[in-house]
SEDO-350275 format. One line per 8 residues: number of its first residue (from 1); for each residue x, y, z of N, C-alpha, C. Coordinates in steps of 0.02 Angstrom, whole numbers, plus 50000, padded with zeros to 5 digits. Layout:
! residues N
NUM) X Y Z X Y Z X Y Z ~ ...
//
This chain:
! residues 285
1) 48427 51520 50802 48463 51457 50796 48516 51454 50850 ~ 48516 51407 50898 48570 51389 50951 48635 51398 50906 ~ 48691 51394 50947 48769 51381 50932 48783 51305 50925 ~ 48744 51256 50955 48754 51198 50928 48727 51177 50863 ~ 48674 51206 50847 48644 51192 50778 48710 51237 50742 ~ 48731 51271 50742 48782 51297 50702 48834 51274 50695 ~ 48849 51250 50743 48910 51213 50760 48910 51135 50701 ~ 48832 51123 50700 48823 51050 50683 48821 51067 50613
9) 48797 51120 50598 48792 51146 50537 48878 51148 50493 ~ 48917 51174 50542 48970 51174 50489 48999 51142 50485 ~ 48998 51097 50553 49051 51023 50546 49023 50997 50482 ~ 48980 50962 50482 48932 50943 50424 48905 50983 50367 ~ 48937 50997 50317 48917 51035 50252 48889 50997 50198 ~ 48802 51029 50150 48793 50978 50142 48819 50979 50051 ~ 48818 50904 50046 48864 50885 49992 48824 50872 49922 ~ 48848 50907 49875 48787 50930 49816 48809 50872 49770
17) 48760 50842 49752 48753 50788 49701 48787 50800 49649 ~ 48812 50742 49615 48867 50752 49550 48796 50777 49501 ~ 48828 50799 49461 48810 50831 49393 48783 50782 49343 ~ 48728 50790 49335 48716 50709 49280 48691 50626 49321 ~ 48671 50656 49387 48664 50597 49437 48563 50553 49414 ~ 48570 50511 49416 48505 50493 49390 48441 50518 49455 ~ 48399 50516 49420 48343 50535 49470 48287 50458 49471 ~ 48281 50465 49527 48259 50412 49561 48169 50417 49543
25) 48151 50382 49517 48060 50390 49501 48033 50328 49500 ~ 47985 50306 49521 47953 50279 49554 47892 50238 49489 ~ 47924 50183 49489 47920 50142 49417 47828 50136 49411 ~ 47808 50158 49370 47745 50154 49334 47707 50087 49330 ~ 47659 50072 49349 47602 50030 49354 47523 50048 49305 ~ 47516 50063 49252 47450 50059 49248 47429 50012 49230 ~ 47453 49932 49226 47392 49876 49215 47379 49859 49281 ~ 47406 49873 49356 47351 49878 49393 47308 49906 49405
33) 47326 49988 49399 47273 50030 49389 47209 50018 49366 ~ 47246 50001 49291 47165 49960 49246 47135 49915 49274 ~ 47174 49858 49282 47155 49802 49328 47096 49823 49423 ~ 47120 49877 49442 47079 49916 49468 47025 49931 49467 ~ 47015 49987 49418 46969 49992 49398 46922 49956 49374 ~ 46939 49930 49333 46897 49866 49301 46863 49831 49357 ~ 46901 49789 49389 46868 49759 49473 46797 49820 49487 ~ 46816 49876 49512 46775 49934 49529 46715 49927 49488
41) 46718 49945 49437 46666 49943 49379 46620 49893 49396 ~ 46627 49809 49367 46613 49733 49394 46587 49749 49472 ~ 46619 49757 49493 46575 49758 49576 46510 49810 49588 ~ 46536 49869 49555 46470 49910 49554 46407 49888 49528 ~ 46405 49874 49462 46372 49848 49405 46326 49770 49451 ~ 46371 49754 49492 46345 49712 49515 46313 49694 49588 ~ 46324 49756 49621 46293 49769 49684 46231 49817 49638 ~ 46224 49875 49600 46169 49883 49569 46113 49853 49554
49) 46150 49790 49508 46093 49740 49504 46043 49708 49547 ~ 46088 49697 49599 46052 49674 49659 46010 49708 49700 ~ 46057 49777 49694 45996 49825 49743 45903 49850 49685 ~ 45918 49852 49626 45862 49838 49591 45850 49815 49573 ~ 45865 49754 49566 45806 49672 49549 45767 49676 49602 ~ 45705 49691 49559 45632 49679 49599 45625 49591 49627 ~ 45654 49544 49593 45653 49488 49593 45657 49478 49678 ~ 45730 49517 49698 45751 49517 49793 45698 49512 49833
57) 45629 49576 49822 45569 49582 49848 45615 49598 49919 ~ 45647 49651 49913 45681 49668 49984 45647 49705 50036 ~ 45588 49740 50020 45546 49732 50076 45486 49678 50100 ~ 45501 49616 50073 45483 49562 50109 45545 49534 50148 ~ 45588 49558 50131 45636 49529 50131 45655 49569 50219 ~ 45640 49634 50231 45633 49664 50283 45593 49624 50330 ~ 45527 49625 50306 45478 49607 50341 45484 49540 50392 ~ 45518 49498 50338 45543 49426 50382 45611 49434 50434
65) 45623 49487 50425 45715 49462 50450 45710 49467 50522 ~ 45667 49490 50565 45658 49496 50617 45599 49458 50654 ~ 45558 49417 50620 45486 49389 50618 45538 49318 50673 ~ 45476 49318 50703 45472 49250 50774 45497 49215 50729 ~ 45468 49169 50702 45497 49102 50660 45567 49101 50656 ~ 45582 49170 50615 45651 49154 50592 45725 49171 50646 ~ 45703 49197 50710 45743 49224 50773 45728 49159 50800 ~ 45679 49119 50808 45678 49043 50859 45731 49002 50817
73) 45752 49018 50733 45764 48948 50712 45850 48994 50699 ~ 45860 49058 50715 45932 49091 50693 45959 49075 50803 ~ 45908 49053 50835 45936 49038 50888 45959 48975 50929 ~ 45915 48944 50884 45929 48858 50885 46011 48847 50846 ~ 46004 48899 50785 46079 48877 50747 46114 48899 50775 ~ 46113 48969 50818 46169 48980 50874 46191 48930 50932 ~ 46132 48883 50964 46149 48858 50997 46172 48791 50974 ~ 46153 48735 50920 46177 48693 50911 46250 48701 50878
81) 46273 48774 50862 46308 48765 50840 46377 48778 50911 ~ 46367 48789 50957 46384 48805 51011 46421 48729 51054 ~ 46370 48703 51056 46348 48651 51083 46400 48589 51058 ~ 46394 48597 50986 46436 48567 50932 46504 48580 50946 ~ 46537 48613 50965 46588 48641 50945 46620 48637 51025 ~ 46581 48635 51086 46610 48611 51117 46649 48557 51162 ~ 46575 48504 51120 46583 48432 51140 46626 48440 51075 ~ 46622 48439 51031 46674 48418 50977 46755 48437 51000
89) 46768 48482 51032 46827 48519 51028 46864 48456 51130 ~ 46820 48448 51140 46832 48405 51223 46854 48354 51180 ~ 46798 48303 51127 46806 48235 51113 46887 48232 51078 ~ 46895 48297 51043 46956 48309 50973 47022 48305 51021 ~ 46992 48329 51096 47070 48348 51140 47093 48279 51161 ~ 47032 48244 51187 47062 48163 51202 47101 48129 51133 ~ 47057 48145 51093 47107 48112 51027 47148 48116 51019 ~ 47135 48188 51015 47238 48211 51013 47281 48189 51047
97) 47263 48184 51114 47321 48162 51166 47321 48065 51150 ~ 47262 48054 51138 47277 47979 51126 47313 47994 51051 ~ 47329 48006 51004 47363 48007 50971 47442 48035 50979 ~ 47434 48064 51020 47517 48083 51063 47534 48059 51112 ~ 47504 47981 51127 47510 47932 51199 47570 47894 51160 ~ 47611 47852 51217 47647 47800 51179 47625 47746 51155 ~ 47563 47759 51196 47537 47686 51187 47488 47661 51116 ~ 47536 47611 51075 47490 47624 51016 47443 47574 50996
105) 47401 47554 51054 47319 47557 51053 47284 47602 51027 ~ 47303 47641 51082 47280 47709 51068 47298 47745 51004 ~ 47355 47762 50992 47374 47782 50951 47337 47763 50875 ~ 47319 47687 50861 47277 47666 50818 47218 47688 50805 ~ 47189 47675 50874 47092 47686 50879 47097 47758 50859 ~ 47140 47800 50889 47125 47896 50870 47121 47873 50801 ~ 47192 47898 50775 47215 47867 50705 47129 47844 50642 ~ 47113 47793 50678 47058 47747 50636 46997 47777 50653
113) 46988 47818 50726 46918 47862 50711 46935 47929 50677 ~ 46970 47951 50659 46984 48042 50597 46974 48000 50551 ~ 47031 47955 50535 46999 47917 50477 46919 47913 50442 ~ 46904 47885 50479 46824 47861 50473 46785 47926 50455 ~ 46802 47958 50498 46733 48004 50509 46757 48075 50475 ~ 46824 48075 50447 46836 48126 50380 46819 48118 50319 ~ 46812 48031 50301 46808 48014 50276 46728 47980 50226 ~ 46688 47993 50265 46606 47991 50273 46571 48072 50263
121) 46529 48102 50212 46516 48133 50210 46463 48156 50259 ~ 46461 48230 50296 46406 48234 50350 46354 48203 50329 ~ 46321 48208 50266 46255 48201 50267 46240 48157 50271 ~ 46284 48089 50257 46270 48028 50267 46290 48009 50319 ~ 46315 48037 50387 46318 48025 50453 46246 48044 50468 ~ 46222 48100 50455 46165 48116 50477 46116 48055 50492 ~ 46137 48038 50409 46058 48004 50394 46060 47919 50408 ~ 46125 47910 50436 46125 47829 50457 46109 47846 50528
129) 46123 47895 50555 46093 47908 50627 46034 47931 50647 ~ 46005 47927 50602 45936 47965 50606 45883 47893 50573 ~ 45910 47857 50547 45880 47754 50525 45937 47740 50571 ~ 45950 47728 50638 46010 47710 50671 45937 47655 50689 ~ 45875 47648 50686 45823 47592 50711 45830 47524 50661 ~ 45856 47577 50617 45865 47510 50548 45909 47469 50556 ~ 45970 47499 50574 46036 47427 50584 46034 47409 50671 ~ 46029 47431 50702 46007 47413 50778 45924 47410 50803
137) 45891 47379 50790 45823 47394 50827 45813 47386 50886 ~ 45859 47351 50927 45855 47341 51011 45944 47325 51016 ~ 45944 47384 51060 46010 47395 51104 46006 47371 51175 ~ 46039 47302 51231 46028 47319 51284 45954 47312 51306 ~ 45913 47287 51282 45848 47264 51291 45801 47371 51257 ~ 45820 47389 51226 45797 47454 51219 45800 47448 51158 ~ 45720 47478 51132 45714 47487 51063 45747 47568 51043 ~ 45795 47569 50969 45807 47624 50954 45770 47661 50905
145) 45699 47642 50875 45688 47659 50857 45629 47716 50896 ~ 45656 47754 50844 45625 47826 50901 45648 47873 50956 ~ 45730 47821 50952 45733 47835 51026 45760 47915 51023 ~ 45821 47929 50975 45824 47976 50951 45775 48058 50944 ~ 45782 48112 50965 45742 48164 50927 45759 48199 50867 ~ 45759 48211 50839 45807 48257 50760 45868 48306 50797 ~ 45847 48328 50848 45914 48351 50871 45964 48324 50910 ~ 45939 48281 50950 45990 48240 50959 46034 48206 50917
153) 45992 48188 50866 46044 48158 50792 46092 48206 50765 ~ 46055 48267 50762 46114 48334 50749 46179 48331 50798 ~ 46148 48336 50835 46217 48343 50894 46252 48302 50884 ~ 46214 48231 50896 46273 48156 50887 46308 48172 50824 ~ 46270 48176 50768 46316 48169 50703 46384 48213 50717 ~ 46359 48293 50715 46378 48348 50707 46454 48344 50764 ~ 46436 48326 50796 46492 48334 50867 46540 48271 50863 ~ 46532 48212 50821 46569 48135 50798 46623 48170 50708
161) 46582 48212 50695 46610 48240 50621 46670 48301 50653 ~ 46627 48322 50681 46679 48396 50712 46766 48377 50742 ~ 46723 48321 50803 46794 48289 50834 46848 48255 50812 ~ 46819 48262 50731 46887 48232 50697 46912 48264 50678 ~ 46909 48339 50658 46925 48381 50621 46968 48409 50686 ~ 46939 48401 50769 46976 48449 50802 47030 48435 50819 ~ 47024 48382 50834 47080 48326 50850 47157 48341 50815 ~ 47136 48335 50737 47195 48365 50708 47213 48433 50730
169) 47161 48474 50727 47190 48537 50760 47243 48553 50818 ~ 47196 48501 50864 47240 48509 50927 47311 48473 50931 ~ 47297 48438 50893 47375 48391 50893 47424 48419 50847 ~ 47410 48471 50810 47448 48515 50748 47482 48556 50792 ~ 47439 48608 50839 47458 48647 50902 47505 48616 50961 ~ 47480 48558 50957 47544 48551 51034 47592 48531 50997 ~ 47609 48496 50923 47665 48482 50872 47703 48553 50874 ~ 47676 48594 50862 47706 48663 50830 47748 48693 50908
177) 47747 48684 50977 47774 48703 51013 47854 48666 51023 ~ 47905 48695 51026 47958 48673 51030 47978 48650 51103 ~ 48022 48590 51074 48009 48529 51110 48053 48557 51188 ~ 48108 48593 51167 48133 48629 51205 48129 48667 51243 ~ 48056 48686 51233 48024 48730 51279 47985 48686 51360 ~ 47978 48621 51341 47955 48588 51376 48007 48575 51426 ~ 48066 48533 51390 48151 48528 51424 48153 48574 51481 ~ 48154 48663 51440 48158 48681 51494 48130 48683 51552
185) 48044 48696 51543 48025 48678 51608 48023 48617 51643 ~ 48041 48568 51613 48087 48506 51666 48118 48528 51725 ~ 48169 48547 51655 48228 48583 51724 48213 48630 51776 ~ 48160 48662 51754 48154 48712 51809 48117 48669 51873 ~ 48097 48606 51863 48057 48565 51897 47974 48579 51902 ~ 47937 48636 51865 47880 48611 51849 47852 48544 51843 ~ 47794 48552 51878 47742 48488 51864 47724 48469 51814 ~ 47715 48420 51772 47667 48390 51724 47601 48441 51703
193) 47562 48445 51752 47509 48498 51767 47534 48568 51709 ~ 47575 48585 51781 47600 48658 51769 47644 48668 51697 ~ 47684 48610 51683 47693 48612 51612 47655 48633 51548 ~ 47591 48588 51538 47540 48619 51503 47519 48649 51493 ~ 47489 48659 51554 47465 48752 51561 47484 48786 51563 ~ 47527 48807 51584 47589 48859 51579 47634 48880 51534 ~ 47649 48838 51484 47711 48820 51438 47676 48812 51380 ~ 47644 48743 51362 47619 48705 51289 47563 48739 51263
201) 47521 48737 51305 47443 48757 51291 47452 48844 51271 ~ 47457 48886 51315 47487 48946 51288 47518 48964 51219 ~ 47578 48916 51210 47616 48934 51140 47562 48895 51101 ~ 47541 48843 51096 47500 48785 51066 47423 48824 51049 ~ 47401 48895 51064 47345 48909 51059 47373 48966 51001 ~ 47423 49000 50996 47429 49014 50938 47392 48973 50862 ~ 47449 48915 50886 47405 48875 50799 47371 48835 50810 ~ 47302 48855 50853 47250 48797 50884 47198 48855 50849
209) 47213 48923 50874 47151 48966 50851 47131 48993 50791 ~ 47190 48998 50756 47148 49022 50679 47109 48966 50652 ~ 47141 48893 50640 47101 48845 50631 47031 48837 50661 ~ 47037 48833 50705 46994 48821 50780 46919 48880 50721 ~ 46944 48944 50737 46906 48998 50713 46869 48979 50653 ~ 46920 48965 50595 46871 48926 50536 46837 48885 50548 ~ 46851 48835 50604 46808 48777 50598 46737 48804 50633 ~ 46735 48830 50685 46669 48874 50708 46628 48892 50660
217) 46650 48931 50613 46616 48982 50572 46590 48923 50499 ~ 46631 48868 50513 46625 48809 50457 46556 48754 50485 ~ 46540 48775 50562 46502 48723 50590 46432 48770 50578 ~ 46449 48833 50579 46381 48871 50604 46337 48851 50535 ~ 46391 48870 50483 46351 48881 50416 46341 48776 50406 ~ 46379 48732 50417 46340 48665 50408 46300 48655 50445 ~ 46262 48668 50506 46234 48655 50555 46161 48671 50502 ~ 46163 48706 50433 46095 48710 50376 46090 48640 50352
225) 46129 48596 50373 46137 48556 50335 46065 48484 50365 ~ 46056 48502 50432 46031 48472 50492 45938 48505 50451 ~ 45933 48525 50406 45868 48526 50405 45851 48468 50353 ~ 45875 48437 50318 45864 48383 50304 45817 48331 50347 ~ 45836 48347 50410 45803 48276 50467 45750 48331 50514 ~ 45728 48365 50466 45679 48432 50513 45708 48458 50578 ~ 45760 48486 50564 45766 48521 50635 45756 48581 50608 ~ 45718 48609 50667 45704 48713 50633 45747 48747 50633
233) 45803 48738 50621 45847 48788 50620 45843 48845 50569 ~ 45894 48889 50573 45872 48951 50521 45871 48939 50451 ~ 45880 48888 50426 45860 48882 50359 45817 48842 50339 ~ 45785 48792 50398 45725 48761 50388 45651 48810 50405 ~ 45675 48854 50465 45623 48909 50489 45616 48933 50419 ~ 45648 48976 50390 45650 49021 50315 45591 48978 50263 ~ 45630 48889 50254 45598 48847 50223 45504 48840 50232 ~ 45491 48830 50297 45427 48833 50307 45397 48900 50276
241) 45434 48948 50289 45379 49014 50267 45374 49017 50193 ~ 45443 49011 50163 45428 49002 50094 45374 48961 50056 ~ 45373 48906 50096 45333 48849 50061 45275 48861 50060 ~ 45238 48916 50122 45186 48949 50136 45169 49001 50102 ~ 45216 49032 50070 45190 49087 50047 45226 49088 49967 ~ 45260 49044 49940 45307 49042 49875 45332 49088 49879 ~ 45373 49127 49934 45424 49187 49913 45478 49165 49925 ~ 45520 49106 49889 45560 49095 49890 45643 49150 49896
249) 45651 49182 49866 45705 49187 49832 45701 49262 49901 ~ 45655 49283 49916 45669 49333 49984 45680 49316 50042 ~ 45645 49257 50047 45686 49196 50122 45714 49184 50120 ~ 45753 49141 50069 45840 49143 50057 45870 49205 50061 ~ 45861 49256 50054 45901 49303 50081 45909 49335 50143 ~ 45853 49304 50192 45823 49320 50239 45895 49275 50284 ~ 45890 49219 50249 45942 49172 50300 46003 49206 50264 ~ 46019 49188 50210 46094 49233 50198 46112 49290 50244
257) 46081 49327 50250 46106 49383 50271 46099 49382 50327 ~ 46072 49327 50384 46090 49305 50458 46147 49279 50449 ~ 46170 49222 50427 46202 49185 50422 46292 49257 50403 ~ 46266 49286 50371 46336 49347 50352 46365 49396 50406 ~ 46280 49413 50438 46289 49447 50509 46333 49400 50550 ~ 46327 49331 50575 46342 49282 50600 46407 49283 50608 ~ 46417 49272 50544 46499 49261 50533 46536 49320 50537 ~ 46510 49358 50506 46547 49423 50515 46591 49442 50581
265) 46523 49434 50649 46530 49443 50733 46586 49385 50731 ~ 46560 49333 50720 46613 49275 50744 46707 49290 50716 ~ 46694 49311 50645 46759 49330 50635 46807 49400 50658 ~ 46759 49440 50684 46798 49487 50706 46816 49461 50790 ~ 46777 49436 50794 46782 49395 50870 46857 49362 50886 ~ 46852 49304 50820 46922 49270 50777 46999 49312 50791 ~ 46977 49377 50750 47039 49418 50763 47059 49438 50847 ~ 47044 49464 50861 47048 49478 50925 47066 49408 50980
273) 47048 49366 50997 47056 49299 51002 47149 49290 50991 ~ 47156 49271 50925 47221 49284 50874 47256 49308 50921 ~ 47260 49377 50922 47298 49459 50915 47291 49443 51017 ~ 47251 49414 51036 47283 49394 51131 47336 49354 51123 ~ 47311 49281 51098 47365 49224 51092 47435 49247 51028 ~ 47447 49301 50998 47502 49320 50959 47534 49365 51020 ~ 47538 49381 51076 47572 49439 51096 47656 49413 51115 ~ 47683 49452 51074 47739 49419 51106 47782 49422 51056
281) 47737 49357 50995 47788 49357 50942 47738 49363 50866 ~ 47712 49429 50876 47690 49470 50833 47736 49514 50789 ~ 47748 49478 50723 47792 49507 50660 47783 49563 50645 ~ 47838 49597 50647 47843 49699 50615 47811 49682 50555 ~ 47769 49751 50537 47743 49726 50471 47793 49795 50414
//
């Protein structure tokens, strides 16, 4: 032991607790415990079931998950849902900004298209756009009937539904940046340009992306919704084989469990995404 540890040692002597001092213990919980357990139990009991219900037919259930059909129609839902989400997220940015213009023309028409089109359930966007021959039969000297393919109606619907939803997003995000942050780069004499990008959009992608993230993972899984008007996507692909062979209840699992893989990638994707746009002012936990 050094002479300074000794030194430190005697300056500092250590000081023995009064006599009768309470002891400090660490307050008891067993209705979570139980509450615990119990959960545990229930979840087992119930992943069991599943893994032996013959009903699953989980090696058909193998057999399909990788089969042509169902990779052409788990790649179509990758891409329309892609596709979706980017025209949707361009159309949602003009909104936004026309809803943050002074000018309240604009300000109205944004305003009155979220309205509308939050307000209309997808499926019935779908399906007035898909009889869009019925209330228009000649546009412009052009017949519409037909003019349409089933996926084009997907897209149109899908990407008119989306851009309302993004719109709010994006205009929630450039709300949430302080106004003062802009001021300053006034003063510093930044551009208009360089303002945005530099300043708004940056802080503004904080609370653009978790939303943003749900809504992705919210388009992939409605984009099932598009088999209604025969598009093959992965739950109409599944649909055909079932109908072919009545193994229902193993093709549905065939798409579930794409659809889980799916999201799963997309949400860890989500985090990471997040955890770039948080650096900075990421809370001690």
């Amino acid at each position: 032991m050094s002479s300074d540890t000794l030194a430190a040692s005697a300056a500092a002597p250590d000081i023995p607790e009064p006599a009768g001092s309470p002891r400090i213990v660490p307050q008891r919980r067993p209705g979570q415990w139980a509450a615990a357990v119990a959960v545990l139990v229930l979840l087992g009991f119930a992943v069991a079931s599943v893994v032996r219900n013959k009903a699953f037919q989980w090696g058909v259930v193998g057999d399909y998950f990788t089969s042509d059909s169902v990779l052409r129609g788990l790649w179509l839902t990758l891409w329309l849902t892609a596709v979706v989400m980017v025209l949707g997220f361009v159309l949602g940015a003009l909104l936004a900004a026309a809803r943050l213009s002074a000018n309240p023309v604009l300000r109205g028409v944004s305003w009155g298209y979220v309205w509308l089109f939050r307000s209309i359930p997808i499926l019935v966007q779908l399906l007035l756009w898909f009889n869009i021959g019925a209330l228009y039969p000649e546009v412009l000297g052009v017949r519409t009937v037909n003019l349409f393919t089933p996926i084009a109606v997907a897209i149109i619907g899908l990407t008119l539904h989306e851009a309302a939803y993004a719109a709010e997003v994006v205009r929630g995000g450039i709300l949430s940046v302080d106004r003062g942050q802009v001021e300053a780069a006034q003063a510093l004499g930044l551009s208009r340009w360089r303002r945005w990008w530099r300043i708004v959009l940056p802080q503004a992608m904080r609370s653009i992306v978790p939303p943003a993230g749900n809504m992705l993972i919210g388009t992939l899984k409605g984009t099932s919704i598009v088999s209604v008007i025969a598009v093959q996507d992965l739950l109409f692909s599944t649909q055909l084989v079932y109908h072919r062979t009545y193994q229902v209840i193993p093709l549905l699992m065939v798409a579930t469990l794409w659809y889980t893989v799916v999201t799963s990638v997309l949400g860890v994707g989500q985090y990471y995404v997040e955890k770039h746009y948080a650096r900075g002012a990421e809370r001690t936990r």
